[in-house]
C-alpha positions in Angstrom: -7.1 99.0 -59.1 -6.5 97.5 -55.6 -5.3 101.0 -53.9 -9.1 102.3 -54.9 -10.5 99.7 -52.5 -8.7 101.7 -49.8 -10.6 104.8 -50.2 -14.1 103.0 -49.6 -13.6 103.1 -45.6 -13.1 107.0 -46.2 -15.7 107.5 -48.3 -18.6 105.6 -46.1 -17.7 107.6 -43.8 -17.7 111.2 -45.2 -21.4 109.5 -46.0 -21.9 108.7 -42.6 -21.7 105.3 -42.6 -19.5 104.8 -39.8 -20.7 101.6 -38.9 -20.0 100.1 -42.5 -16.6 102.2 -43.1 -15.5 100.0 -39.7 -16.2 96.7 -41.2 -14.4 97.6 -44.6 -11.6 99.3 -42.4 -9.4 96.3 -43.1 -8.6 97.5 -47.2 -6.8 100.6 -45.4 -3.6 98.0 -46.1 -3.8 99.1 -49.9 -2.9 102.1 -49.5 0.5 100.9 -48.6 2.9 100.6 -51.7 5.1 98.1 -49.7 2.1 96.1 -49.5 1.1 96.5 -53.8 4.5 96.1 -54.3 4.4 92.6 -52.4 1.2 91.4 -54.4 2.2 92.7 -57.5 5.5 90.4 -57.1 3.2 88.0 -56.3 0.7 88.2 -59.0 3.3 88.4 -62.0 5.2 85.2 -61.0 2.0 83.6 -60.3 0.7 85.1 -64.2 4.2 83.7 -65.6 4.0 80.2 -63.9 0.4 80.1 -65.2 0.5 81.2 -68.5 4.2 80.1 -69.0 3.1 76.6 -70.4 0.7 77.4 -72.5 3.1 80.6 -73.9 5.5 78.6 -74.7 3.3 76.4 -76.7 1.9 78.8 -78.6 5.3 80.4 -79.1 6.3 76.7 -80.8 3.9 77.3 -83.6 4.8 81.2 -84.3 8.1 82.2 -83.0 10.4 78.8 -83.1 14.0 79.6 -83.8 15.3 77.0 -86.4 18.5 78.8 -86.9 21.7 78.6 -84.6 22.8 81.6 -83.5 26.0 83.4 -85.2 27.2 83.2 -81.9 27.4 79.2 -81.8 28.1 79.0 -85.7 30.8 81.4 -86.0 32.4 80.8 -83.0 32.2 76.9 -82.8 30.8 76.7 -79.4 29.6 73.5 -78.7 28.4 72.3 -75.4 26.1 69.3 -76.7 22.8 71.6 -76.5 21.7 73.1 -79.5 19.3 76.6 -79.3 17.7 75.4 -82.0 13.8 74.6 -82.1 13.6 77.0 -78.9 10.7 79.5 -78.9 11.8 83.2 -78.8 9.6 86.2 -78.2 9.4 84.7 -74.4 9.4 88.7 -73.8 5.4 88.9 -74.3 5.3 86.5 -71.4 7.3 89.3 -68.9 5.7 92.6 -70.6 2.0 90.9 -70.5 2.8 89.6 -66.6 4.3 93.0 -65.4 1.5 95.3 -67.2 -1.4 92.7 -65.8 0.3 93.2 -62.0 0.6 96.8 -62.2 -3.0 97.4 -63.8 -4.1 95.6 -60.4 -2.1 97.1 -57.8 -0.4 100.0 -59.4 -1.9 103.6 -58.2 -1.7 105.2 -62.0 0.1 108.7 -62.1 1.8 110.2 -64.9 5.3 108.9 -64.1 3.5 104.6 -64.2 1.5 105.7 -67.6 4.5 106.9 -69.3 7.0 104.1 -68.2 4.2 101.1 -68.9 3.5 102.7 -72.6 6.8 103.1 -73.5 8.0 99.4 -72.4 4.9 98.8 -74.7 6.7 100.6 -77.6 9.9 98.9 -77.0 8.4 95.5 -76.9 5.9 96.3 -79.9 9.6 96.8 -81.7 11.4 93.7 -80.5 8.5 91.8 -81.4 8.9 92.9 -85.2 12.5 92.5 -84.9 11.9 88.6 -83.8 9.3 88.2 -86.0 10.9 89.4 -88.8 14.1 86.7 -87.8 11.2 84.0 -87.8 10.1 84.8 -90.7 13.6 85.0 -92.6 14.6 82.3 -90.3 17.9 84.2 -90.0 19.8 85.9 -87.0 19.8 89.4 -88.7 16.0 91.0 -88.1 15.7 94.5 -88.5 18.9 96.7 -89.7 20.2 98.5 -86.6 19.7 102.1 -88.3 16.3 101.1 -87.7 16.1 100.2 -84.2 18.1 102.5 -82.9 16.3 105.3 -84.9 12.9 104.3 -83.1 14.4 104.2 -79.6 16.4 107.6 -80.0 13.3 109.1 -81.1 11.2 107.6 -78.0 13.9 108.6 -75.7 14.3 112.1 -77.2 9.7 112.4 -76.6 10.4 111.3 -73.7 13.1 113.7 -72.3 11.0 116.8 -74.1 8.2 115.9 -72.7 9.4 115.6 -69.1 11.1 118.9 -70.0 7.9 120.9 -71.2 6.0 119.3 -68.4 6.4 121.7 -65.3 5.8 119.0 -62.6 8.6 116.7 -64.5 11.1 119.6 -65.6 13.4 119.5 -62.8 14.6 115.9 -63.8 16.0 116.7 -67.1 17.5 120.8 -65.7 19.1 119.1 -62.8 21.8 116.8 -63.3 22.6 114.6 -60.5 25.5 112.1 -59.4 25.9 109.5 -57.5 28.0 110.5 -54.4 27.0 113.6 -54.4 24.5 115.6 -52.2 24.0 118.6 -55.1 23.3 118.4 -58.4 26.2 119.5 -60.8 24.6 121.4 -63.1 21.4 123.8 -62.6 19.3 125.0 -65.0 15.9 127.3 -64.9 12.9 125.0 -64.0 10.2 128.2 -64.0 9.9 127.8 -67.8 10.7 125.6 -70.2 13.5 127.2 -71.9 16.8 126.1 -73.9 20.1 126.2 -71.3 23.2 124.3 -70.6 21.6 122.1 -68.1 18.7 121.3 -70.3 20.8 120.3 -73.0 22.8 118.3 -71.1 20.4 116.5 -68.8 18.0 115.7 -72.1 21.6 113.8 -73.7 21.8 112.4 -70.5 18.4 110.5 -70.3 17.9 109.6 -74.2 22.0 107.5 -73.8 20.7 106.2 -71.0 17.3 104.9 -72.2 18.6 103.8 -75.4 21.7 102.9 -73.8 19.7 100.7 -71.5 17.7 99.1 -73.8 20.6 98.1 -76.2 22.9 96.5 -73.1 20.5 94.4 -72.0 19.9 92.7 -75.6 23.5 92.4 -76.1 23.3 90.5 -72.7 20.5 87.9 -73.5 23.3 85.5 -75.1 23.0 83.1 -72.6 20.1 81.0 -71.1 19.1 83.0 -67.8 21.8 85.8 -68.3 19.6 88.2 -68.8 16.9 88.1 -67.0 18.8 87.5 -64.1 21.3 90.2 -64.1 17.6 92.2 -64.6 16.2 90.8 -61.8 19.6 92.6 -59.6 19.0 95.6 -61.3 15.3 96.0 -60.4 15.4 94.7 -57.0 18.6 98.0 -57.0 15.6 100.3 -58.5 13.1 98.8 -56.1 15.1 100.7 -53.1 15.6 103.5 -55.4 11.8 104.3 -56.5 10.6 103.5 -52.9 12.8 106.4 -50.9 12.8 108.9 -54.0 8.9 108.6 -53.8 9.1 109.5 -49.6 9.5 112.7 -48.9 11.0 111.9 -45.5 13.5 109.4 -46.3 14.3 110.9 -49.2 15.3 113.9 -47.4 17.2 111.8 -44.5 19.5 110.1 -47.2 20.0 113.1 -49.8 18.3 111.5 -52.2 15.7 113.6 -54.7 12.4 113.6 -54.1 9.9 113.2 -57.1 6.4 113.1 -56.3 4.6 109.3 -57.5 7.9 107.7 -58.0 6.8 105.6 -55.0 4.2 103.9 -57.8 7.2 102.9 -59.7 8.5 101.0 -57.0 5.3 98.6 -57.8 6.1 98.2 -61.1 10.1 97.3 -59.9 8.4 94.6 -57.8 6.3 93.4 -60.4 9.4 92.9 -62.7 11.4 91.0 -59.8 8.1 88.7 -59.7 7.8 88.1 -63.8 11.7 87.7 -64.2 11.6 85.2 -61.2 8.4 83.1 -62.8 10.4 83.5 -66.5 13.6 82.1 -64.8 11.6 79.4 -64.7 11.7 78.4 -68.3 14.8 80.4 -69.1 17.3 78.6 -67.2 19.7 76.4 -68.4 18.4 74.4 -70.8 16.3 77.1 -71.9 12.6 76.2 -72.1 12.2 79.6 -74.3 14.0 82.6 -75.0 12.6 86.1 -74.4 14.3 87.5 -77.1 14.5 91.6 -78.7 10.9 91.4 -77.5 11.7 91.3 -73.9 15.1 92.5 -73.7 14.6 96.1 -75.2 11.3 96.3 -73.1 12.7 95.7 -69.9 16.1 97.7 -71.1 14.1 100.4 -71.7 12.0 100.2 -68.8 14.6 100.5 -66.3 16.1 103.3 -68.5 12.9 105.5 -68.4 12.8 104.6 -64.4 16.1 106.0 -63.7 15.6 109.4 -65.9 12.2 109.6 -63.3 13.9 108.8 -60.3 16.6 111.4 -61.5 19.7 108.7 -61.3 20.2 107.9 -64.8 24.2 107.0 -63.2 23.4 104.8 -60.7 21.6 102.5 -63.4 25.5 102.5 -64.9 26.6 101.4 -61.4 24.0 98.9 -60.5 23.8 97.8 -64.0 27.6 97.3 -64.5 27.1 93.9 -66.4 25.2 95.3 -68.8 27.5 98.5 -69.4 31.0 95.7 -69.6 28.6 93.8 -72.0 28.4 96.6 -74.1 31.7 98.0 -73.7 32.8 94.3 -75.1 31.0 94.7 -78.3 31.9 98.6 -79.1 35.4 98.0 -78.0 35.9 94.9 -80.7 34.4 96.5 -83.3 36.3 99.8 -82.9 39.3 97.5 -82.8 38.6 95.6 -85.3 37.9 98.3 -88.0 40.7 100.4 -86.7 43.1 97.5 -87.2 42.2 96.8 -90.5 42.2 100.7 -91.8 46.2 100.7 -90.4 47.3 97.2 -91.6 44.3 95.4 -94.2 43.6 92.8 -91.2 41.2 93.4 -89.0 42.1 92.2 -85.0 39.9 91.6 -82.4 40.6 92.0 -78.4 38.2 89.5 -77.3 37.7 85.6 -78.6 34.3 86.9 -79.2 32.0 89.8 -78.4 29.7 90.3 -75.9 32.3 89.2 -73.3 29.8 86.1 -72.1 30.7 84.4 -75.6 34.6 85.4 -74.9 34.6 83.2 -71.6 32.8 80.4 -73.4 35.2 80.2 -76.3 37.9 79.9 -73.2 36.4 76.6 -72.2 34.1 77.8 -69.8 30.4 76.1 -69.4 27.3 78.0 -70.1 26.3 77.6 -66.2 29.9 78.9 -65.3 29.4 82.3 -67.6 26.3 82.8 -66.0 26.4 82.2 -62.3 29.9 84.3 -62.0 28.0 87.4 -63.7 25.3 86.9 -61.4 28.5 86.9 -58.8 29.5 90.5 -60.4 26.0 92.0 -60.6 25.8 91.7 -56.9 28.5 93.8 -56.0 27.3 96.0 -58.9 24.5 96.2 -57.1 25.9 97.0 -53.4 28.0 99.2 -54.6 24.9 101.0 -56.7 23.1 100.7 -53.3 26.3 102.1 -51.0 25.6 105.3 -53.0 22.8 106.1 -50.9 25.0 106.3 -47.7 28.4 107.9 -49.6 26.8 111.3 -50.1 
């Protein structure tokens, strides 16, 4: 809504009304996306640290967990703080704080609409998934076949539709890598028909929405784990949207070039200021949890953000905690069913799965767990970021 203010001084004076486009000269600074993406930080922490209170207690009279997690049951973890009695579906707080920022400062193009509806989608379908563990007052929710049916089948409209559309076409028929200058696999972007590269590049984006989505909720295990390791990842994608949207330095640093993608970079920013004011009340003791509700939203957010900025891999790199977090769960249960096919006992690799749980059950504090991943998502993140030089 703000970048519109910018085009007042040009329109008084294609009216001539110089004199008037003078005084109003000073909204010229909207135009800017460095400067959106600045207030849109702003305006989502100051949302979350407003509404935040009164959120969470609302959230105390729908959503409050009275289970313990299987986590803590299961696995005996005890550090004299119980989850229990915590709200959950904290993630309404983020989605609601990010959408409000980017409706303000946000200049809406095609590549903004679709990412903001889809987090919608996602965090329409953790919310259920919460509710529904409210309501059963159980740790199980929906069935998996279910959730991961929904978000194959919003990644797969997305990547057709970015296909079909002619402007978006070349991000699924070109299939970049980090390091690399050229893509490594070309496909016809005149039409929109069937080919290797389309093939490929439409696999490509649905893993890594889904895949996106999924890590981060096998992350949130841990009271600012998270939404930390999120806030790494989007200040990564905040460099990433900003030169992919320039022409110019896009060019310079052999990055591609997709035409909006400097909007996204707003909506990065807005994330880094939501996750910063949800920090807040998710760090250790957690004030609330943001739950399915928040995690596949902003999972799937930074997913769809890397299909647009056509570096679904560098989300791999940059969000490196997330991929080990899921790595940790496949690998056990692979394991674990493959040991008990062979012998009739199943094994496990880890103490417990996602790895945070494995270093708790070795003694380590909560705090511990968390600040050494925040340690690891940095150099994730530089090395995500040194892929911008290494070409």
């Amino acid at each position: 809504m703000f970048y519109y203010l910018s085009q007042l001084p040009v329109w008084l004076a294609e009216k001539g009304h110089d004199q008037w486009a003078d005084w109003f000269s000073p909204m010229n600074v909207f135009q800017y996306s460095t400067f959106r993406s600045a207030g849109a930080a702003v305006t989502a922490l100051f949302f979350c640290w407003w509404l935040g209170p009164r959120v969470i207690r609302w959230l105390h009279y729908l959503a409050r967990q009275e289970y313990e997690d299987k986590a803590r049951s299961q696995g005996g973890m005890n550090d004299g703080i119980s989850k229990r009695n915590v709200p959950t579906m904290g993630g309404l707080l983020i989605v609601g704080s990010i959408d409000l920022a980017a409706l303000l400062w946000a200049q809406w193009n095609p590549l903004v609409t679709l990412t903001l509806l889809s987090m919608l989608v996602f965090c329409l379908l953790g919310f259920y998934d919460d509710y529904t563990k409210i309501t059963k007052q159980d740790s199980g929710g929906l069935s998996e076949k279910v959730k991961l049916l929904v978000q194959f089948f919003l990644a797969g409209f997305i990547a057709v539709y970015l296909w079909r559309l002619e402007e978006t076409r070349v991000l699924i028929t070109e299939v970049m890598v980090p390091f690399l200058k050229n893509p490594v696999l070309v496909g016809p972007s005149e039409t929109a028909v069937w080919s290797l590269a389309a093939v490929v590049g439409m696999i490509i984006a649905i893993l890594a929405i889904v895949g996106s989505s999924n890590a981060v909720n096998l992350t949130d295990g841990l009271d600012g784990l998270a939404i930390g390791s999120i806030l790494i990842v989007s200040l990564v994608f905040y460099v990433f949207t900003f030169i992919a949207g320039n022409a110019e330095i896009a060019s310079e640093l052999y990055v591609p070039f997709v035409r909006g993608a400097v909007e996204l970079s707003v909506i990065c920013a807005a994330m880094i200021g939501a996750g910063l004011g949800f920090l807040w009340f998710n760090c250790h003791p957690a004030r609330v949890f943001m739950g399915d509700t928040g995690s596949l939203a902003l999972g799937g957010s930074l997913g769809i953000m890397a299909v647009l900025i056509h570096q679904p891999f560098v989300l791999v790199i940059a969000g490196g905690i997330f991929v080990v977090e899921a790595l940790s769960v496949i690998v056990q249960r692979c394991w674990f069913k493959w040991t008990r096919l062979r012998t009739g006992e199943g094994r496990r690799i880890f103490l417990m799965a996602p790895l945070h749980h494995h270093f708790q059950e070795k003694g380590w504090h909560e705090n511990q767990v968390v600040m050494r991943f925040y340690i690891l998502g940095i150099l994730f993140a530089v090395l995500a970021l040194a892929t911008l030089k290494l070409r």
